[in-house]
C-alpha positions in Angstrom: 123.5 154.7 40.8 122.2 155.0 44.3 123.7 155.3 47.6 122.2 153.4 51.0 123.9 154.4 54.2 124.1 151.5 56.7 125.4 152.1 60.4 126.1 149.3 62.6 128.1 151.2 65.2 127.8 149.5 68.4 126.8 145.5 67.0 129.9 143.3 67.8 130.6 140.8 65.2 129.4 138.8 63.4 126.3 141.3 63.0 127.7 144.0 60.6 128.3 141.5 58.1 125.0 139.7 58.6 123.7 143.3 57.9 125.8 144.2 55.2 124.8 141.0 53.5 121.2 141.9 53.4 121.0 145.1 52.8 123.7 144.4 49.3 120.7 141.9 48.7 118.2 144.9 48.1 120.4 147.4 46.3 120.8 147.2 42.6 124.3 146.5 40.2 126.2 149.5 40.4 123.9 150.6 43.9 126.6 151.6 46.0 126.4 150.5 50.3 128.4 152.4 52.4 128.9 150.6 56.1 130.0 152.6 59.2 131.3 150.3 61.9 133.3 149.7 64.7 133.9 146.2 65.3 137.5 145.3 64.7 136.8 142.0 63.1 134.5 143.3 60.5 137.7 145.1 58.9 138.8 142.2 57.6 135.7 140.0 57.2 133.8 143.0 55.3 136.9 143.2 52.8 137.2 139.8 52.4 133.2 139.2 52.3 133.3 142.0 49.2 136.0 140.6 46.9 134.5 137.1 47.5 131.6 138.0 46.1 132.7 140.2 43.0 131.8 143.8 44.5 134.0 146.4 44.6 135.6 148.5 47.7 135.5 152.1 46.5 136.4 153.7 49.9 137.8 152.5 52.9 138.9 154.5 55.8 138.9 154.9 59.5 137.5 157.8 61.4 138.7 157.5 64.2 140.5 155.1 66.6 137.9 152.2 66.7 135.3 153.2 64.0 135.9 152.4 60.3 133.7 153.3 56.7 134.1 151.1 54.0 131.5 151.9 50.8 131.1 148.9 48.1 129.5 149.2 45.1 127.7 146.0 43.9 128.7 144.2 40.8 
């Protein structure tokens, strides 16, 4: 299992998405993406982007008062 780091801190929605989309698209089953944002709309599209497609959220917390980090690991 691998790890990829993806920071869209700073793109307002819908771009972290867009971005979390393709880089899932390179990572292997059982890769692991971990996404650090701060758009408040991505908190619930990401989520709901994830269990739509069958990954799984294996952390999910926010760092501070407008920046989250959600990892997913790919089915």
């Amino acid at each position: 299992m691998s790890q990829q780091k993806l920071s869209v801190i700073g793109q307002v929605c819908p771009f972290p998405l867009i971005e979390a989309k393709e880089a899932m698209n390179a990572l292997n089953s059982g890769d692991e993406l971990i996404i650090d944002f701060d758009c408040t709309q991505a908190t619930e599209s990401i989520p709901e982007w994830t269990a739509a497609e069958g990954h799984t959220v294996t952390n999910y917390e926010q760092i501070d008062d407008a920046t989250w980090t959600i990892t997913i690991r790919k089915k």
